[in-house]
N, C-alpha and C positions, 0 to 999 in steps of 0.2 A: 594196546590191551590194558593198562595200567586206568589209562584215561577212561574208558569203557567203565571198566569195573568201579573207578573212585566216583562217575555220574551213577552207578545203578546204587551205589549204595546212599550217594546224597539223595537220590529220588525218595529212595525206600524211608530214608528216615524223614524225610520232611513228609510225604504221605502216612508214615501211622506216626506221627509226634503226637498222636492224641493221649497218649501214656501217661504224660506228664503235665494238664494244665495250667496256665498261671494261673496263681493264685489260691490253688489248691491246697490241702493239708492230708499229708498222710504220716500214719505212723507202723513203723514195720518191726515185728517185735519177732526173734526166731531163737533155734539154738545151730550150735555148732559142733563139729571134730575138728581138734589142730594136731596136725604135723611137723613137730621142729625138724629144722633144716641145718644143712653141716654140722661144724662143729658139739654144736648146742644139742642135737640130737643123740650125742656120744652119752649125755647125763641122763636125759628126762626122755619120759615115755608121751605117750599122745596124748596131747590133752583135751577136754572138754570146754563148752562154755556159753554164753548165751548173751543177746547183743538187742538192745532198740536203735531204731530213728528215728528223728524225727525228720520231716522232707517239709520243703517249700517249694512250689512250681515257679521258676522262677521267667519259664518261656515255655514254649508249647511241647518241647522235647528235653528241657531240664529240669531240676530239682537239686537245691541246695537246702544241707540241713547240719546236724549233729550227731554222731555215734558216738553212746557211752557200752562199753562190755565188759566182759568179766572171761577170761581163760587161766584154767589153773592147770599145769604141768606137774608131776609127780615124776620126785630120781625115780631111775632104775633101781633095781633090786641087785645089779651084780654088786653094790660097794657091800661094805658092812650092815650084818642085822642089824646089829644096836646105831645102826645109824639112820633117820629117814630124813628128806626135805621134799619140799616143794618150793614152786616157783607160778605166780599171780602175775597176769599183765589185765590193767584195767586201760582202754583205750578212753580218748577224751577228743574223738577227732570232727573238724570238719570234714562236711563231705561234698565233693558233687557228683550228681548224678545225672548221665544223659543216655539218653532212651533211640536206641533203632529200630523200628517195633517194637517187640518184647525182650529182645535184648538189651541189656544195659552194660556202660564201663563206667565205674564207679573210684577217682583216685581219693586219698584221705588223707590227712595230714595235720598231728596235732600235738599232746603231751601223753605220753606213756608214765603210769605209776608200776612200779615191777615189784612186789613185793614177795618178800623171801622166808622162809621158816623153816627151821630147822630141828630136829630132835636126836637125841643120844640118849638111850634109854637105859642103858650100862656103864657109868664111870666108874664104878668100884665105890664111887661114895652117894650114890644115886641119880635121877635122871637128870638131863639140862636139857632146855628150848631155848630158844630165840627167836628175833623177828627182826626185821630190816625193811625200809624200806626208801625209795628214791623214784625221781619224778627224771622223766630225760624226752628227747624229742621221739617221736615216732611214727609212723607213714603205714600208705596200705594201697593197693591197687587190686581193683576185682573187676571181676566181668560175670553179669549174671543175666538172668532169664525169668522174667514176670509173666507167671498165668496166672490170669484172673488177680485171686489174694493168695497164693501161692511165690514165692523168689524164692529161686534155688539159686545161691552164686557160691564161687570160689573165689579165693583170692592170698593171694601173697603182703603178711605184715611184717614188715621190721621196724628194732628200736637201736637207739645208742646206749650204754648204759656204764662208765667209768672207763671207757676206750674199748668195751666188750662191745661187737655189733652181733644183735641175735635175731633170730629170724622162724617164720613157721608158715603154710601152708594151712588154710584153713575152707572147709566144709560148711555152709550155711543153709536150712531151711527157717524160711521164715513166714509168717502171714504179715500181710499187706493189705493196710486200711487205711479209710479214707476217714476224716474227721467232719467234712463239708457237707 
């Protein structure tokens, strides 16, 4: 049975690899919802965010390119009023992308900038901010689904960041063009 199933799906994908020609250029520009995951999820509420590619056909059924984005997190509200932060991951990843029909899996892997901010709008002597920020490894794996200029994927991104590992769940709509 295994066998069966692992020949229908080579079939399926070397018959529509037309998804991704060599040589091609696309660029897929969308936005997102993220969902922090464990721990990390006990602070910050869901975030937003929005993400381009660029793609290289690199074979009839892949594409390699570049993802730069932007996801900002906002604490919760249970700590203190006079207290607020957020929390910024900009991704800077390679990617590859391969195509089985209109299906794709998408892994990524690159450097995570995570920057931080923080306010206290009540010290008794008046307000204080800050800002922080730090570069660390990061990854991503997704699986999505191309209509037309439509990709709708999910996917799961974590980073490293001072022995902390954080993580989140993210929602992407995006259009898909061709530059060629």
């Amino acid at each position: 049975m295994k066998k069966l199933l692992l020949i229908c799906l080579l079939s399926a994908a070397f018959s529509f690899g037309a998804f991704a020609q060599q040589g091609s250029i696309h660029l897929n520009v969308g936005a997102e919802g993220a969902f922090p995951i464990g721990d990390w999820s006990e602070g910050y509420n869901i975030g937003f965010g929005a993400s381009g590619k660029g793609l290289y056909g690199v074979s009839d059924a892949g594409q390699a390119g570049l993802n730069l984005g932007w996801n900002r997190f906002g604490m919760k509200d249970d700590f203190d009023e006079d207290f607020s932060a957020s929390i910024s991951i900009i991704p800077v990843f390679a990617v590859y992308r391969h195509y089985f029909g209109g299906l794709y899996v998408e892994p990524q892997a690159g450097l995570s900038i995570v920057k931080s901010k923080i306010t206290v709008s009540d010290t008794g002597v008046g307000s204080f901010s800050g800002s922080d920020s730090s570069t660390s490894f990061g990854y991503a794996a997704g699986l999505g689904y191309l209509m037309g200029d439509i990709d709708i994927s999910a996917r799961y991104q974590g980073f490293s960041e001072s022995g902390m590992n954080g993580g989140f769940a993210a929602l992407r709509l995006a259009y898909h063009f061709s530059l060629n």
